[in-house]
N, C-alpha and C positions, 0 to 999 in steps of 0.2 A: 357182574363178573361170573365165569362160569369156568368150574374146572372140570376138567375133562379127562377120564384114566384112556391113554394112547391103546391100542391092542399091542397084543405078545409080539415082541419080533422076532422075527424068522430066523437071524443069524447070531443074534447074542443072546435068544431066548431070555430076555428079563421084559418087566413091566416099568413104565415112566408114567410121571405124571405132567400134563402140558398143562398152563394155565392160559386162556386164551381170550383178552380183552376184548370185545367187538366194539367197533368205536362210530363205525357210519358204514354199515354193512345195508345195500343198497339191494334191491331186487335185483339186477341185473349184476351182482355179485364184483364191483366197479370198486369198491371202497371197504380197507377193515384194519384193524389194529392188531398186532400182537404184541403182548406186555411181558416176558421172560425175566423173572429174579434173578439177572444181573446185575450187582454191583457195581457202580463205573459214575467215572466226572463227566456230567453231561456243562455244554457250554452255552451257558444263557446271552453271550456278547461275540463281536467278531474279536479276536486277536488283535486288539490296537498297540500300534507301535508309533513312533516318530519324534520328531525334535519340537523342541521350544525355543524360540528364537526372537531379540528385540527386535523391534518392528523398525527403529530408527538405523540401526548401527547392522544387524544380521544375527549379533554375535547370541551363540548359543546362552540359554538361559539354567543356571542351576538351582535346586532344592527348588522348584518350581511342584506344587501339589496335584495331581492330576486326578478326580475321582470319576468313576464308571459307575451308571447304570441301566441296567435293561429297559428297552421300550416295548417287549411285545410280555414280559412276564408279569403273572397277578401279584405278586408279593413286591410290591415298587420301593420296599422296604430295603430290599438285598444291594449293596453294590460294594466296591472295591476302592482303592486308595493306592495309590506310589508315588515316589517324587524322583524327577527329571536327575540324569549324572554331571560328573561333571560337563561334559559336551553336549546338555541341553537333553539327550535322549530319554525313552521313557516307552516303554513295555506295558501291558494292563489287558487282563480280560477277566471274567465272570466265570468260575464254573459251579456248578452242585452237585452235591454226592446224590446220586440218585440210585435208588433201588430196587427200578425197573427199565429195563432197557426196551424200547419198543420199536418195532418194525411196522412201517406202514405195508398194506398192498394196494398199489395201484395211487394214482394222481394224490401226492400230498404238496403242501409247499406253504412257506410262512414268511414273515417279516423277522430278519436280524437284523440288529440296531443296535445303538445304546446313545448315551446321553453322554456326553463328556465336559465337564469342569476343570477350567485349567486356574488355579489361584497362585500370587505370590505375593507377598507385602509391598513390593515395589512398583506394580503393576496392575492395571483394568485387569478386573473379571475376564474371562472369554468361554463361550460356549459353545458345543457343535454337539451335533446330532447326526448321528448316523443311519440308514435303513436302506436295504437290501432284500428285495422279493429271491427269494429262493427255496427249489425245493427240500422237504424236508422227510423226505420217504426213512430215514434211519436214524431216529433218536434225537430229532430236532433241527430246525433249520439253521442253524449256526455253528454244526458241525464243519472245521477246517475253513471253517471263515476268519480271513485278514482283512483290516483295514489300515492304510496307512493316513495318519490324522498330522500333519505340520500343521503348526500354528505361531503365527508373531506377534508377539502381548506390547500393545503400547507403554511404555513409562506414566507414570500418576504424576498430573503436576500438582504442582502446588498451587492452593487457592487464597 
């Protein structure tokens, strides 16, 4: 990392200081990063929304547990938790307080994803997985990413 004091500006006459990440700065000047101490939620998953519903009958499923987590982040520790309303619906995504905001220049682009676990006492497991190639040139590929995720849980019988 290298900080760099900007020259005097001409119109507001003061001094700044830019901190300026280089992250894959290429000869032919194709590729680079900048990291600015901003403050802000960055979004490690897409915006999962949608219903849970029995597989037999249709009918929306309640207090149904939904948990989220990233597949492209190193900390595979991080993820999220909510449970379904009463009409089966259910909301969820991942963000981090992060305290560098970065800007790519030039060709970036990454995997958003997540992993999703639907649980209820009354009902089989079900799992989905999500992942989406997209660029990521402003603070991450999963900026304004939605997914819409329905799923219909069989009944557990009895053995």
């Amino acid at each position: 990392m290298t900080t760099l004091r900007a020259p005097k500006c001409r119109r507001c006459r003061h001094l700044s200081n830019v901190t300026i990440v280089s992250a894959a700065v290429s000869i032919f000047g194709l590729s680079s990063c900048i990291a600015v101490p901003i403050p802000h939620e960055r979004k490690l998953t897409p915006h999962y929304y949608g219903t849970v519903s029995d597989a037999s009958t249709g009918a929306p499923i309640e207090f149904v547990t939904v948990s989220v987590a990233p597949i492209s982040h190193v900390d595979r520790s991080i993820s999220a938790e909510t449970k379904t309303d009463l009409s089966g619906h259910y909301e969820i995504s991942i963000v981090e307080k992060a305290k560098w905001f970065v800007l790519m220049a030039g060709p970036a682009e990454g995997n958003c994803g997540g992993i999703l676990l639907f649980l209820h006492p009354d009902y089989d497991i079900a799992l989905r997985e999500t992942s989406e190639f997209r660029g990521g040139a402003i603070d991450g590929a999963c900026r304004g990413a939605k997914s819409r995720v329905d799923v219909s849980l069989t009944r557990k019988t009895l053995r």
